[in-house]
C-alpha positions in Angstrom: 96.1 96.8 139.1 97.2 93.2 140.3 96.5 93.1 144.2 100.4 92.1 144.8 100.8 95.1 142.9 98.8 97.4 146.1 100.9 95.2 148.2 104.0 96.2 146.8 102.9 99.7 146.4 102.5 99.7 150.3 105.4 98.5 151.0 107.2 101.0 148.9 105.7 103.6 151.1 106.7 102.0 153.9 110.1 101.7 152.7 110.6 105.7 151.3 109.1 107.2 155.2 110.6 104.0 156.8 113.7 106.8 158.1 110.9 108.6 159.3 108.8 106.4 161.5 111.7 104.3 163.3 110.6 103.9 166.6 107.3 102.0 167.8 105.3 105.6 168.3 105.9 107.2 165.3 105.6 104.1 163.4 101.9 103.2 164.7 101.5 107.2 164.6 102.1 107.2 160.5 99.1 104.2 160.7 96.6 106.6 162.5 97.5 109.3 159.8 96.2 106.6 157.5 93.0 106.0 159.7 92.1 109.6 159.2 92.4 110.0 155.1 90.1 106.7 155.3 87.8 107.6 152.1 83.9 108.8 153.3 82.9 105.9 150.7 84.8 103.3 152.6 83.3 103.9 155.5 80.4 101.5 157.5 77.6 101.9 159.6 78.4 101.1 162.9 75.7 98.6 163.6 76.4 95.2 166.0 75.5 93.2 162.7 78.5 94.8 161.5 81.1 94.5 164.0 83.8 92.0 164.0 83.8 90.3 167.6 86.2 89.4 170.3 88.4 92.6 169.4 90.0 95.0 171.8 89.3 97.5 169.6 85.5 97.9 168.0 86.2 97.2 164.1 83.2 97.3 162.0 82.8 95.8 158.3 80.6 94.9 155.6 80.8 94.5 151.9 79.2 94.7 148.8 79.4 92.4 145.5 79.1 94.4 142.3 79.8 93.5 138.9 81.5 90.2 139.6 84.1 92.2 142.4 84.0 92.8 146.3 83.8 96.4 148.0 84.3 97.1 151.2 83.8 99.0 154.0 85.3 99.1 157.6 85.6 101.9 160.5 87.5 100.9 164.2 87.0 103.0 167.1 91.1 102.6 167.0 92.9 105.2 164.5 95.3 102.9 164.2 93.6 99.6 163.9 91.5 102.1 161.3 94.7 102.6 159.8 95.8 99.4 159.1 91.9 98.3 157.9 91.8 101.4 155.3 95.6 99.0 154.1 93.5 95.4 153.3 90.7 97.9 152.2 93.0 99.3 149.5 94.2 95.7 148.7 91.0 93.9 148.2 88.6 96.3 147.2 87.8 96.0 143.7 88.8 92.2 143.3 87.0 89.1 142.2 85.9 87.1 145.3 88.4 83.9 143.8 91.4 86.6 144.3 91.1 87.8 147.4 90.2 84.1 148.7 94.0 83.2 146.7 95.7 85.9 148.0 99.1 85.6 150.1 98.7 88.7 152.3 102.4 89.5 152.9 102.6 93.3 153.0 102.4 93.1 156.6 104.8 90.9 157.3 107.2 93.0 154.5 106.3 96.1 156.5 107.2 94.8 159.9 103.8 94.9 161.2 103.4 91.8 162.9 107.0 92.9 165.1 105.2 95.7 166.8 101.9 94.4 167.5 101.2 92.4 170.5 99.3 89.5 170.5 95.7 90.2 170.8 96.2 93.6 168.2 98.0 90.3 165.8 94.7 88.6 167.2 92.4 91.6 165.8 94.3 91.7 162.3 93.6 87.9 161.8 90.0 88.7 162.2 89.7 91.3 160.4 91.4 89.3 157.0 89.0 86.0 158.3 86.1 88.3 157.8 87.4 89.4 154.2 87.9 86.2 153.0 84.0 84.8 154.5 83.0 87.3 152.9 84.4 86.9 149.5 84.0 82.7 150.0 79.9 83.9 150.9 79.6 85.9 147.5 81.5 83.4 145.2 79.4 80.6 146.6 76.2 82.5 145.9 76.8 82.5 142.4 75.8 86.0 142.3 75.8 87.2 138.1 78.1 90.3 137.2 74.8 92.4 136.2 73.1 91.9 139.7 72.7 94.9 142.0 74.6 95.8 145.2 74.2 93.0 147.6 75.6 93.4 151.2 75.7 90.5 153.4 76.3 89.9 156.8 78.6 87.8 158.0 
């Protein structure tokens, strides 16, 4: 499925519970329900190599080039900030490194995301999509073949 397809998919979500979640606390609330049903397999070692710096909230994330795609995996101390990661985890996994590089991220701003974050939580967000890209940009520029191994790298 096209990534702008997740996206969409997302936002559908959003839009059939959106009755459900007005208000800021049960809104962020239905993102640390998401944090918790974060699959065991998308999950990171928390190791300083790993974590994304100058967050409020510890976010950790790594990935893993396979068959010509990215995986990846990301934990936060923050159920919500782990919420919203397992999101760009379900839109990027699985894609070609030129793909998620392309992509127009716009499921948050369709979901009203960035009008109930503050500034530094918008701060961690940015991050945490920089971190994607560098490391799909890292694995597209290593010219790493489709029938290589698993390859993590740290960025």
């Amino acid at each position: 499925m096209h990534l702008n397809k997740v996206q969409d998919k997302i936002i559908e979500e959003f839009e059939s519970i959106i009755d459900q979640v007005k208000g800021k606390f049960r809104y962020f609330r239905h993102f640390a329900k998401l944090g918790t049903s974060l699959p065991e397999t998308t999950t990171v070692e928390r190791t300083d190599d790993k974590m994304i710096k100058l967050t409020r909230s510890k976010v950790w994330l790594d990935a893993a080039y396979k068959d010509g795609k990215v995986y990846y995996a990301g934990d936060s101390d923050s159920s919500i900030i782990k919420g919203i990661l397992m999101l760009y985890i379900k839109v990027f996994s699985g894609r070609t490194p030129k793909e998620i590089i392309d992509s127009d991220v716009y499921f948050t701003h369709e979901i009203s995301l960035h009008n109930y974050l503050p500034p530094d939580r918008r701060s961690e967000l940015s991050s945490v999509l920089q971190r994607m890209r560098a490391f799909a940009a890292r694995f597209k520029i290593s010219n790493l073949n489709a029938d290589d191994s698993n390859v993590s790298l740290a960025v």
